[in-house]
Structures are given as structure tokens and as C-alpha cells.
PDB file as gemmi writes it, atoms N, CA and C in Angstrom:
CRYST1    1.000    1.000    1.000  90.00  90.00  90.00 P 1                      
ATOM      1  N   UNK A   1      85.567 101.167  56.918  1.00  0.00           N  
ATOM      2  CA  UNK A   1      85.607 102.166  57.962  1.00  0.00           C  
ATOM      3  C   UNK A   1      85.722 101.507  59.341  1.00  0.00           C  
ATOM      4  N   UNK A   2      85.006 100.321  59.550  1.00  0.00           N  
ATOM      5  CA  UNK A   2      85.007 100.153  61.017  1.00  0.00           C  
ATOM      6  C   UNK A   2      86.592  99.410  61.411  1.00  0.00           C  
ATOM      7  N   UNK A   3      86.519  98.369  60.023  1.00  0.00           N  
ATOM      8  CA  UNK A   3      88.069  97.690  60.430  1.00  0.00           C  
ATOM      9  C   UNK A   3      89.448  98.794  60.861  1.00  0.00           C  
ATOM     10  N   UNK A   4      89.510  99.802  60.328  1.00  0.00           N  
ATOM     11  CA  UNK A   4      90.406 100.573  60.236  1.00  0.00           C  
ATOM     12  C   UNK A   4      90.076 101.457  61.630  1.00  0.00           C  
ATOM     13  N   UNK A   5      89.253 101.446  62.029  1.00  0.00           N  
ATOM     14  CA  UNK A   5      88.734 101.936  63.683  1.00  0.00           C  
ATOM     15  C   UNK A   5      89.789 100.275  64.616  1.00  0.00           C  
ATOM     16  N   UNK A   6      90.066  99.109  64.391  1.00  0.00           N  
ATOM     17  CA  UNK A   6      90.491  98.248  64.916  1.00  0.00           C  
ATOM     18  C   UNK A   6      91.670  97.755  64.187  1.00  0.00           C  
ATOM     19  N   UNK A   7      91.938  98.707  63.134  1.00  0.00           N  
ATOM     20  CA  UNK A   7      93.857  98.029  62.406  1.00  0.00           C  
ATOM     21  C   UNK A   7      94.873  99.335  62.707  1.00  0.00           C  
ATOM     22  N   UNK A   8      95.899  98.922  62.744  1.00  0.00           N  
ATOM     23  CA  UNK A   8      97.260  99.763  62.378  1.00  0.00           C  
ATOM     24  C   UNK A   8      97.143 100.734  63.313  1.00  0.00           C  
ATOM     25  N   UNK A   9      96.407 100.659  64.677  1.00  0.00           N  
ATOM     26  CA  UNK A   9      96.772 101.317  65.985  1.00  0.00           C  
ATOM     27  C   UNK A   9      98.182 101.269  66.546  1.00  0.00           C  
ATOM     28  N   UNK A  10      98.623 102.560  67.033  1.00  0.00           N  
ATOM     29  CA  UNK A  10      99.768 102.977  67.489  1.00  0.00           C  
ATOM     30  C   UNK A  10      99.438 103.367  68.611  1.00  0.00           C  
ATOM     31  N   UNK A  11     100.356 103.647  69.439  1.00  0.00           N  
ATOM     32  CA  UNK A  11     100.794 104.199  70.638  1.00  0.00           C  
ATOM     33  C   UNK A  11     101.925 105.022  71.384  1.00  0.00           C  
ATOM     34  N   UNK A  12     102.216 105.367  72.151  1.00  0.00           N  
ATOM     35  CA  UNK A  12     103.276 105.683  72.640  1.00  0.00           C  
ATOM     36  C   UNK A  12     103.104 106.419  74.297  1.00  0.00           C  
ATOM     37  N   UNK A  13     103.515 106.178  75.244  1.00  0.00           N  
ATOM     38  CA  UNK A  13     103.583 106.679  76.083  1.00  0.00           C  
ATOM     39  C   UNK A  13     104.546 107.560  76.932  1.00  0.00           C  
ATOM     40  N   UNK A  14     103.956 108.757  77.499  1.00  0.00           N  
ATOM     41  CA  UNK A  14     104.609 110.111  78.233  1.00  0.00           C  
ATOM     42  C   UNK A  14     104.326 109.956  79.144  1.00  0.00           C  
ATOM     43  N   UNK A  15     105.538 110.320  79.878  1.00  0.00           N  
ATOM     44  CA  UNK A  15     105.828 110.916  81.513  1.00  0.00           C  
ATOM     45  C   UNK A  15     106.746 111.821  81.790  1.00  0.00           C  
ATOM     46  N   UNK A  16     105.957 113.102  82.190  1.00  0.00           N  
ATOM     47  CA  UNK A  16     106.872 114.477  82.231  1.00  0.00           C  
ATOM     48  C   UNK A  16     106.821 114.944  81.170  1.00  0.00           C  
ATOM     49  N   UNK A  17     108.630 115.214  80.628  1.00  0.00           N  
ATOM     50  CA  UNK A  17     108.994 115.638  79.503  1.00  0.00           C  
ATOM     51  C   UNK A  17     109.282 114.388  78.172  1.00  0.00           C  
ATOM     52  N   UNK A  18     109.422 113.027  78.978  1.00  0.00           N  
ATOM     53  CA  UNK A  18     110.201 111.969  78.205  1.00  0.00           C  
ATOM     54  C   UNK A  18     108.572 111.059  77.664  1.00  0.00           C  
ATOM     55  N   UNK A  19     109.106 110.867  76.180  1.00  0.00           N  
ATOM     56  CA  UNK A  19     107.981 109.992  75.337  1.00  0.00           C  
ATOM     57  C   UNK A  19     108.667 109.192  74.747  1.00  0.00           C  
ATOM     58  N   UNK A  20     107.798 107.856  75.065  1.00  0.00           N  
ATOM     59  CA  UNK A  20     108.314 106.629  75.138  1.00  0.00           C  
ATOM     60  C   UNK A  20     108.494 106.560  72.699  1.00  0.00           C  
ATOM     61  N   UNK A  21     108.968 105.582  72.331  1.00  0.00           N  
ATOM     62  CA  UNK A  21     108.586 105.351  70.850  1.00  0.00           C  
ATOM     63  C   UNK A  21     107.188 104.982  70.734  1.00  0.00           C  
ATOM     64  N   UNK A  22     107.067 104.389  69.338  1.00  0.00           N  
ATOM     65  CA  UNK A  22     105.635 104.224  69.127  1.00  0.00           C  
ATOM     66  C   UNK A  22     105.513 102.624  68.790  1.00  0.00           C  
ATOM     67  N   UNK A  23     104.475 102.184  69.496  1.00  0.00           N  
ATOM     68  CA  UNK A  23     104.151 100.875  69.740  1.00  0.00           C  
ATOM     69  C   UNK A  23     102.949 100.290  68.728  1.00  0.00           C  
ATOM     70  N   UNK A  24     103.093  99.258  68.201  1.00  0.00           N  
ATOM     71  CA  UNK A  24     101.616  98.804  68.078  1.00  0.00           C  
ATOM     72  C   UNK A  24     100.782  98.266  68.542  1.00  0.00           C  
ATOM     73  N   UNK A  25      99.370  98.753  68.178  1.00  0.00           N  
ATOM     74  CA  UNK A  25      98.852  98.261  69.722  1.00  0.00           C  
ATOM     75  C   UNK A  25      97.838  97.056  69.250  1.00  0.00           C  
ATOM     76  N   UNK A  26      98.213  95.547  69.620  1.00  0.00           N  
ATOM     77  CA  UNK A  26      97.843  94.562  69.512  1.00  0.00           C  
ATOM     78  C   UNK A  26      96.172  94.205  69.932  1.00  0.00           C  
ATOM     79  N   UNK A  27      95.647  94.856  71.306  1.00  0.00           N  
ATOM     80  CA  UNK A  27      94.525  94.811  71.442  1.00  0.00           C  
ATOM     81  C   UNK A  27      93.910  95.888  72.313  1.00  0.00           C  
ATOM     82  N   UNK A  28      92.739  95.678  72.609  1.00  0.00           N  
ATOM     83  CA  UNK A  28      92.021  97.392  73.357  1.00  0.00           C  
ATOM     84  C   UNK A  28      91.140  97.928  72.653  1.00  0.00           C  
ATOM     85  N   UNK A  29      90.594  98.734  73.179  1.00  0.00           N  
ATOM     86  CA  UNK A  29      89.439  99.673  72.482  1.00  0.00           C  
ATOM     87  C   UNK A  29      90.491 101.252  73.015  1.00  0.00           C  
ATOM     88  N   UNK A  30      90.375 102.099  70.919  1.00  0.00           N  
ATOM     89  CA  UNK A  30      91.198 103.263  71.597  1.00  0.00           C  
ATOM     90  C   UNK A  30      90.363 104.256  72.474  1.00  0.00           C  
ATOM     91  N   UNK A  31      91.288 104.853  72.965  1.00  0.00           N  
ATOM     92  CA  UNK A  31      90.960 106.335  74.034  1.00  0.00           C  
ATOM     93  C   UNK A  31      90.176 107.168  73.519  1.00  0.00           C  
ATOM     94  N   UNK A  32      89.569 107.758  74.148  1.00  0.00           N  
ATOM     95  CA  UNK A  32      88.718 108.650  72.994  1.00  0.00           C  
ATOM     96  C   UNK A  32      88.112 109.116  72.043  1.00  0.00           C  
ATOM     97  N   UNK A  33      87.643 107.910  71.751  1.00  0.00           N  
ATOM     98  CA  UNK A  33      86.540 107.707  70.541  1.00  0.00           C  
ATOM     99  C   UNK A  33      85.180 107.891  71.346  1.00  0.00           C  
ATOM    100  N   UNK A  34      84.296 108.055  70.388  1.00  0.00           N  
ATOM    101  CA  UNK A  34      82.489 108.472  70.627  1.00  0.00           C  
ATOM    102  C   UNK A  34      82.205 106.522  71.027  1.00  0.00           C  
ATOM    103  N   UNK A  35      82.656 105.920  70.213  1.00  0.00           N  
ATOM    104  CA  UNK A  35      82.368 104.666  70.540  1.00  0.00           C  
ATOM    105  C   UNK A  35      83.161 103.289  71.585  1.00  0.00           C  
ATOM    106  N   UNK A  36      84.195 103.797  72.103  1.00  0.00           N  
ATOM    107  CA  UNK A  36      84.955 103.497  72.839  1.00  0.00           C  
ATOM    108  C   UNK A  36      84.627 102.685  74.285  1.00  0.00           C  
ATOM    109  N   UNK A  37      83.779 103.490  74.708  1.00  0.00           N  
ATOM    110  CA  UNK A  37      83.230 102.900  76.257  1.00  0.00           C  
ATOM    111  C   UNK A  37      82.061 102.182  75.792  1.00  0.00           C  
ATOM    112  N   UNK A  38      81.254 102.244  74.585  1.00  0.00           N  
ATOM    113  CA  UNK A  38      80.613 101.275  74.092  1.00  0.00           C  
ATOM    114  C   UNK A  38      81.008  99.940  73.910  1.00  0.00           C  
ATOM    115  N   UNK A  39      81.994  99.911  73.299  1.00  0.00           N  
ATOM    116  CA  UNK A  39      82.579  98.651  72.785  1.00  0.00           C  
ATOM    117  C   UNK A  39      83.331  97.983  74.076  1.00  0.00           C  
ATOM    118  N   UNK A  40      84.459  99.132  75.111  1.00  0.00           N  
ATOM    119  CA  UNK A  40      84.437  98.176  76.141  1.00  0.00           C  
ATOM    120  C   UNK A  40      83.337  97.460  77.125  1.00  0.00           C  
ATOM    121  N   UNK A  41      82.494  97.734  77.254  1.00  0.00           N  
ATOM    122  CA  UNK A  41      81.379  97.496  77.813  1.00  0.00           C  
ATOM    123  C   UNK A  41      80.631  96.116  77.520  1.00  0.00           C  
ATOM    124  N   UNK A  42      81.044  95.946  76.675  1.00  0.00           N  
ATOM    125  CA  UNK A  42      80.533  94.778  76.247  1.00  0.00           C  
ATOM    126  C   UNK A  42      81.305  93.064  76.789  1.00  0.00           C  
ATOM    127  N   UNK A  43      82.313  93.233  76.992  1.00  0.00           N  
ATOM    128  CA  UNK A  43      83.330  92.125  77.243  1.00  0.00           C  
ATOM    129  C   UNK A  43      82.747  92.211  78.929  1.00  0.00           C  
ATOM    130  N   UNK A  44      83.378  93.571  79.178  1.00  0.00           N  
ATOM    131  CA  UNK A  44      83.109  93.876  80.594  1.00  0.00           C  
ATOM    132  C   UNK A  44      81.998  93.814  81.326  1.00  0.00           C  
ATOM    133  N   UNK A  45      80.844  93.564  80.822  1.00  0.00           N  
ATOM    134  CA  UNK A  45      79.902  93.335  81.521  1.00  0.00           C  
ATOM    135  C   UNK A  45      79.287  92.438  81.959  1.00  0.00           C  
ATOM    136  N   UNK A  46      80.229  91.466  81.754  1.00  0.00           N  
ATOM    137  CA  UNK A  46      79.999  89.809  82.050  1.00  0.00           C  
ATOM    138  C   UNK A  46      80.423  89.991  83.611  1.00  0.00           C  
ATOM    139  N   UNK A  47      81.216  91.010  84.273  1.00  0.00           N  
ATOM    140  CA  UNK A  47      81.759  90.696  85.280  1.00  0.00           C  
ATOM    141  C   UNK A  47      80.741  90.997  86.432  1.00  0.00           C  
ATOM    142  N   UNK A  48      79.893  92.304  86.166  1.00  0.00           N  
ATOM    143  CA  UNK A  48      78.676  92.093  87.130  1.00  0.00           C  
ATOM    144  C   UNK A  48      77.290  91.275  87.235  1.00  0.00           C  
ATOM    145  N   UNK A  49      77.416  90.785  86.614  1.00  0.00           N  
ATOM    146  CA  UNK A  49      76.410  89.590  86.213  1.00  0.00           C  
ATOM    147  C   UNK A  49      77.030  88.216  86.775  1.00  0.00           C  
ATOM    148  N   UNK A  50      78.034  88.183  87.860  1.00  0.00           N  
ATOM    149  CA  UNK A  50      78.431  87.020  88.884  1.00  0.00           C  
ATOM    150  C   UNK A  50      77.366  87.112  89.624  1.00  0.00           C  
ATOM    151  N   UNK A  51      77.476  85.728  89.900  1.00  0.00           N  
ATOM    152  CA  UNK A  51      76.493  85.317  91.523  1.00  0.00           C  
ATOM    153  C   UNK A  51      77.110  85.194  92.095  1.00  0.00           C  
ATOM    154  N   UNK A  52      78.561  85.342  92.195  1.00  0.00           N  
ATOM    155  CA  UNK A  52      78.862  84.856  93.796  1.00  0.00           C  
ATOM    156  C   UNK A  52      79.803  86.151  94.358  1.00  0.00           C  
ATOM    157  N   UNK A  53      80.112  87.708  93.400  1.00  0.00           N  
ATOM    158  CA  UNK A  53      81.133  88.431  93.542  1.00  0.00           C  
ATOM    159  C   UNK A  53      79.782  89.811  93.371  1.00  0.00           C  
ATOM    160  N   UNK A  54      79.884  91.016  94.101  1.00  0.00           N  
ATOM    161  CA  UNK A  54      79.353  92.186  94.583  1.00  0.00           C  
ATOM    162  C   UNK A  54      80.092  92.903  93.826  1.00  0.00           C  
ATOM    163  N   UNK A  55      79.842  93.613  92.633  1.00  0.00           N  
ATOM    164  CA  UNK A  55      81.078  94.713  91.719  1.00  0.00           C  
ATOM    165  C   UNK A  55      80.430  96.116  91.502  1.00  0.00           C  
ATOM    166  N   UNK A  56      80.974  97.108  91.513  1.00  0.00           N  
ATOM    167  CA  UNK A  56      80.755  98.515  91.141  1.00  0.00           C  
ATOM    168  C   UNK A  56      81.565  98.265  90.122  1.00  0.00           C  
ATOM    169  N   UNK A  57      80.866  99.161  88.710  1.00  0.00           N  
ATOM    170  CA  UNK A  57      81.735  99.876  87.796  1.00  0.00           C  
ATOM    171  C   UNK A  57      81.386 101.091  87.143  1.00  0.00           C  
ATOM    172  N   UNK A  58      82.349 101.516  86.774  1.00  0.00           N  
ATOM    173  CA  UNK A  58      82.607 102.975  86.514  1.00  0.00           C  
ATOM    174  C   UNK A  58      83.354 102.912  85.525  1.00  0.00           C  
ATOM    175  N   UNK A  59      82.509 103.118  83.597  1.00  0.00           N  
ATOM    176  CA  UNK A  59      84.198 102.803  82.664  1.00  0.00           C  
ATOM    177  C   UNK A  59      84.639 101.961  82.759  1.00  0.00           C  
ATOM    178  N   UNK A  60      85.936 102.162  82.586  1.00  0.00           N  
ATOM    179  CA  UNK A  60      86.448 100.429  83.204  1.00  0.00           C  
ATOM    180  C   UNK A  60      87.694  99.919  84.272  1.00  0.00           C  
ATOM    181  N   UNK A  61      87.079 100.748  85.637  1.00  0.00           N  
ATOM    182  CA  UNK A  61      87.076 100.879  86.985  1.00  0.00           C  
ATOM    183  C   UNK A  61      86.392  99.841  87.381  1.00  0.00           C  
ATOM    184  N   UNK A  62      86.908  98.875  88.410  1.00  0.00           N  
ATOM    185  CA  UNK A  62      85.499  97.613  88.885  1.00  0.00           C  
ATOM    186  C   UNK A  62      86.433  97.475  90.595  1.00  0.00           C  
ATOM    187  N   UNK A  63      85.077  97.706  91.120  1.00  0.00           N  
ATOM    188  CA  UNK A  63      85.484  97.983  92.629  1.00  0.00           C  
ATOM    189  C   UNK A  63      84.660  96.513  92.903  1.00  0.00           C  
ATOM    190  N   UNK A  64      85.424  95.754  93.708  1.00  0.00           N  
ATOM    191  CA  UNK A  64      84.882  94.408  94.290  1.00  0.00           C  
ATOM    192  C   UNK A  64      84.989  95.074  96.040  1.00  0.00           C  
ATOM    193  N   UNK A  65      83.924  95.127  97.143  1.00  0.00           N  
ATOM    194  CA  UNK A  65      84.110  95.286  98.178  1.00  0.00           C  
ATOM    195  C   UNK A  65      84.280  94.257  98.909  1.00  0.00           C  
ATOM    196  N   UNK A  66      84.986  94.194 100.169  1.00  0.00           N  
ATOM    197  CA  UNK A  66      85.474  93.045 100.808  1.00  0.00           C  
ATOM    198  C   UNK A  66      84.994  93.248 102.285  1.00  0.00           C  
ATOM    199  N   UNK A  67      84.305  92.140 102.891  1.00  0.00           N  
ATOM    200  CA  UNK A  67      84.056  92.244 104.110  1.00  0.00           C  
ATOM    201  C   UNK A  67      85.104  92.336 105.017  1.00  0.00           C  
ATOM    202  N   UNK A  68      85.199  93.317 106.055  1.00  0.00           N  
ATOM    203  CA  UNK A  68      86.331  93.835 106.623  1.00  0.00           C  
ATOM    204  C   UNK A  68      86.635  92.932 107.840  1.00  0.00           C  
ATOM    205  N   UNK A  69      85.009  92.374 108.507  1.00  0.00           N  
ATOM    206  CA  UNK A  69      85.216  91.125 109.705  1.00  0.00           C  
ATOM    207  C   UNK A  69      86.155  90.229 109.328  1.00  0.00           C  
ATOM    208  N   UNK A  70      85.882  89.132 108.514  1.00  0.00           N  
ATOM    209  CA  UNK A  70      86.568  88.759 108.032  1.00  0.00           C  
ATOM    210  C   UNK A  70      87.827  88.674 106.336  1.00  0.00           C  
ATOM    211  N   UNK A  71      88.320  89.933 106.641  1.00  0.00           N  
ATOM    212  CA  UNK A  71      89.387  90.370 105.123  1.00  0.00           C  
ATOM    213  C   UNK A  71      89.910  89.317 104.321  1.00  0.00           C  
ATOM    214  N   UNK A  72      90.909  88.546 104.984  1.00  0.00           N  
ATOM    215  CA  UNK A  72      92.014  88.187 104.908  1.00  0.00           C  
ATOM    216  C   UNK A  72      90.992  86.734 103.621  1.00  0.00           C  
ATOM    217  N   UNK A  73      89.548  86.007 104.508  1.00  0.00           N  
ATOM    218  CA  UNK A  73      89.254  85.095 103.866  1.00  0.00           C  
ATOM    219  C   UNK A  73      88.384  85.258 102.767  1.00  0.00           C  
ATOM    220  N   UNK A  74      87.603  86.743 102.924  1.00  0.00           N  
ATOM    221  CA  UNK A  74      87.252  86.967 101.609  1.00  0.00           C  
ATOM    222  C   UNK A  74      88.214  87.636 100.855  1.00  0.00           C  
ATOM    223  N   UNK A  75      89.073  87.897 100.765  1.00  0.00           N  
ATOM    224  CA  UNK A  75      90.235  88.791 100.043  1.00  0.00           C  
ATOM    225  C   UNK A  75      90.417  87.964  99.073  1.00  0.00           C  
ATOM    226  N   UNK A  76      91.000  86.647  99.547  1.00  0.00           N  
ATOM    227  CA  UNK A  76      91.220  85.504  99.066  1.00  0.00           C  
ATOM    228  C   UNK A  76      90.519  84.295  98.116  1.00  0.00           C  
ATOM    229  N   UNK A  77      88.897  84.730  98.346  1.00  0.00           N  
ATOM    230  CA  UNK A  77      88.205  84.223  97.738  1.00  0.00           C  
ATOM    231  C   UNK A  77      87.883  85.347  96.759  1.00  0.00           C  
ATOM    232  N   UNK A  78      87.793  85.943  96.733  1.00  0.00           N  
ATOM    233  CA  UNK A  78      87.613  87.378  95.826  1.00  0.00           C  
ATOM    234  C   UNK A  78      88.772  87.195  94.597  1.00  0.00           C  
ATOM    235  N   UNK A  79      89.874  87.260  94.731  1.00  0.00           N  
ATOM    236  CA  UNK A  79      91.030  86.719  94.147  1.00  0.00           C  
ATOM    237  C   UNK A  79      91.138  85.228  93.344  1.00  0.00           C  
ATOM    238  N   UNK A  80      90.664  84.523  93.739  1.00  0.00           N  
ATOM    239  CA  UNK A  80      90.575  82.915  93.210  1.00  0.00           C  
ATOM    240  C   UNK A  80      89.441  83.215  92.384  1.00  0.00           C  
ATOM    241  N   UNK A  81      87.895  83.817  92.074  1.00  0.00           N  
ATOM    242  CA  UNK A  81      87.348  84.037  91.148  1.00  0.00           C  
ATOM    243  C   UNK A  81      87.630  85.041  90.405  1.00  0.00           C  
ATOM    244  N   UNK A  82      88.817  86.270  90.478  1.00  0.00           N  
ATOM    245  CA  UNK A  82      89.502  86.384  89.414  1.00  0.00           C  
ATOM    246  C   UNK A  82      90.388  85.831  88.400  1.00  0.00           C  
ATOM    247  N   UNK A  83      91.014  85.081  89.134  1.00  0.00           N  
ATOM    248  CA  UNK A  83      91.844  83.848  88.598  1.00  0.00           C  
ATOM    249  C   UNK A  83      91.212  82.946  87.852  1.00  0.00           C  
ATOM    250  N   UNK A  84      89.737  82.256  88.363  1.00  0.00           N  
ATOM    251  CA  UNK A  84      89.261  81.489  87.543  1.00  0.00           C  
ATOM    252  C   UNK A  84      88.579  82.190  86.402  1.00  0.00           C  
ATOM    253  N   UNK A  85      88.436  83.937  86.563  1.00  0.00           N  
ATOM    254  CA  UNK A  85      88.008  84.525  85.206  1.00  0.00           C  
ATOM    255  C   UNK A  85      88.851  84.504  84.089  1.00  0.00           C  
ATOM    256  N   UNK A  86      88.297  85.419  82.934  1.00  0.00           N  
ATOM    257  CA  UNK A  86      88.723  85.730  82.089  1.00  0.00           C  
ATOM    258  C   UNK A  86      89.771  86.718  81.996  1.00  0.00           C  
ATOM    259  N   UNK A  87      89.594  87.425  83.170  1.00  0.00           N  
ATOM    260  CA  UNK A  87      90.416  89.124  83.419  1.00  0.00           C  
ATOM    261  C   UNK A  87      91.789  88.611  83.306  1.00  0.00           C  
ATOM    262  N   UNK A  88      92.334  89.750  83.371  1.00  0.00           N  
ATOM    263  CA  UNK A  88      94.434  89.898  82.738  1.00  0.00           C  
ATOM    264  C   UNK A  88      94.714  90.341  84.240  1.00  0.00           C  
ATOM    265  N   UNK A  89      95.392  89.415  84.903  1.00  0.00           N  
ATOM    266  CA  UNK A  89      95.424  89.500  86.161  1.00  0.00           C  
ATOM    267  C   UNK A  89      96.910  90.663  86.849  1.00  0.00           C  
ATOM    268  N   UNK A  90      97.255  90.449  85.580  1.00  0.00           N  
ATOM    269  CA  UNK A  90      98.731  91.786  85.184  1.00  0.00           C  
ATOM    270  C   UNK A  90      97.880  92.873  84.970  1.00  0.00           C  
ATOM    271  N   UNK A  91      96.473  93.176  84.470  1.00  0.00           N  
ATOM    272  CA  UNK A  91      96.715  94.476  84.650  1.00  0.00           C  
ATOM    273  C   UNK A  91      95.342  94.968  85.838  1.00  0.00           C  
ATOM    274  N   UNK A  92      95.445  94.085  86.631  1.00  0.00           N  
ATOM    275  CA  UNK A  92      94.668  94.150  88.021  1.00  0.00           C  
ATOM    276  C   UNK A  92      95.492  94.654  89.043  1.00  0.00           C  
ATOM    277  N   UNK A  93      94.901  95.459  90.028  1.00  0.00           N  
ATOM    278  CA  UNK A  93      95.720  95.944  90.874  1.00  0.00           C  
ATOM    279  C   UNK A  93      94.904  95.941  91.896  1.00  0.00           C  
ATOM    280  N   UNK A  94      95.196  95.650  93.492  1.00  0.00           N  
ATOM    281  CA  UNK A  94      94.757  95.757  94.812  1.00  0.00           C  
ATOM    282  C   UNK A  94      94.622  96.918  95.556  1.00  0.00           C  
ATOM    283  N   UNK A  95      93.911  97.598  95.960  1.00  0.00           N  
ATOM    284  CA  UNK A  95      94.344  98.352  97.180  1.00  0.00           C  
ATOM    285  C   UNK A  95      92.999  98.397  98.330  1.00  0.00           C  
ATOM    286  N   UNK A  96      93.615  98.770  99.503  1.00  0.00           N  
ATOM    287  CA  UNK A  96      92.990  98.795 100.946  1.00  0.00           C  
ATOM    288  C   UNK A  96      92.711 100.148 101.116  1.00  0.00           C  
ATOM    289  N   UNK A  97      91.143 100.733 101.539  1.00  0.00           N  
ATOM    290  CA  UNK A  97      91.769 101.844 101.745  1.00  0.00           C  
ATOM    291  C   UNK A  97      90.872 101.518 103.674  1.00  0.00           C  
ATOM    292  N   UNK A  98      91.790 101.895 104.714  1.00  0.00           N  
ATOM    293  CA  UNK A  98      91.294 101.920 106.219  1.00  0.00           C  
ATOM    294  C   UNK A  98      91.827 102.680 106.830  1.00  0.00           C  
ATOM    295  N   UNK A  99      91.535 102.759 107.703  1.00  0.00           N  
ATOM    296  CA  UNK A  99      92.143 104.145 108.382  1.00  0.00           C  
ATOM    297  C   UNK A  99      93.706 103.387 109.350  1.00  0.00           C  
ATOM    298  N   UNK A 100      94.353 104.440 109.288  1.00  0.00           N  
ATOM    299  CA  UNK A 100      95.902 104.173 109.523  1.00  0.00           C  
ATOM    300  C   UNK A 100      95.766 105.038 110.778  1.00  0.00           C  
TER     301      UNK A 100                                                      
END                                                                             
């Protein structure tokens, strides 16, 4: 029972009207299972347990805040201990939010 919770996963992805074929899905915990955010949780929780990085998470949402005095040099250092992590730096994404 449990292996088959982690073999012969498929996929496929929609946007709009158009759905992509069906993929296999090599690794992940699936969507919507009772046990799902359990099991991610576990890998993931190595990441707030840094000493040297400040993280919110939510699921598996991870907000790193950045001192705004100086951005540019913690941005940068914030970034280089992702790099030296474990994380998939492809499926990391940046954003700023300040007033425009």
C-alpha cells in the first residue's frame, strides 16, 4: 500500500482549455493526499532550523526576508546559502514586493 502511494505516478498539466499529455512523475509528494504535507515537511524542515537565514513557511511556501537598508548585500548573501543548500534552485523564484 504505501509503495504504490510513491510508484507509477502520473501527471499532466492544464491551462485554460489546453491539457498538456501525461507525464511520469519521477519525484514529489502527490497533491492532495491526507498525508501529503506530512511527508513534505519533513525534507523541508531542515530549512528553518538555519542559523544564519530568518524563514517563514507556509506548506511549501518559504519566505526569506531581506533587510531593505542594505538589499542588494543581503539579497546576495541570502542567495549563496541557497546555492550552498540542498534546494532546486530551478524551481525557486524571487520577488520584491516595495512600493513603486
Amino acid at each position: 500500500m504505501v509503495l504504490s502511494y510513491f510508484m507509477d505516478r502520473k501527471f499532466s498539466v492544464s491551462c485554460g482549455d489546453a491539457t498538456s499529455g501525461t507525464w511520469s512523475m519521477q519525484a514529489g509528494v502527490p497533491q492532495g493526499s491526507d498525508v501529503g504535507p506530512s511527508l513534505f515537511l519533513v525534507p523541508a524542515s531542515d530549512f528553518s532550523d538555519s542559523a544564519v537565514l530568518t524563514a517563514s513557511q507556509y506548506a511549501d511556501d518559504v519566505e526569506v526576508p531581506v533587510d531593505a537598508a542594505n538589499y542588494c548585500a543581503h539579497a546576495e548573501y541570502v542567495l549563496q546559502e541557497f546555492l550552498s543548500s540542498s534546494y532546486q534552485m530551478n524551481k525557486t523564484s524571487i520577488f520584491s514586493r516595495t512600493k513603486q
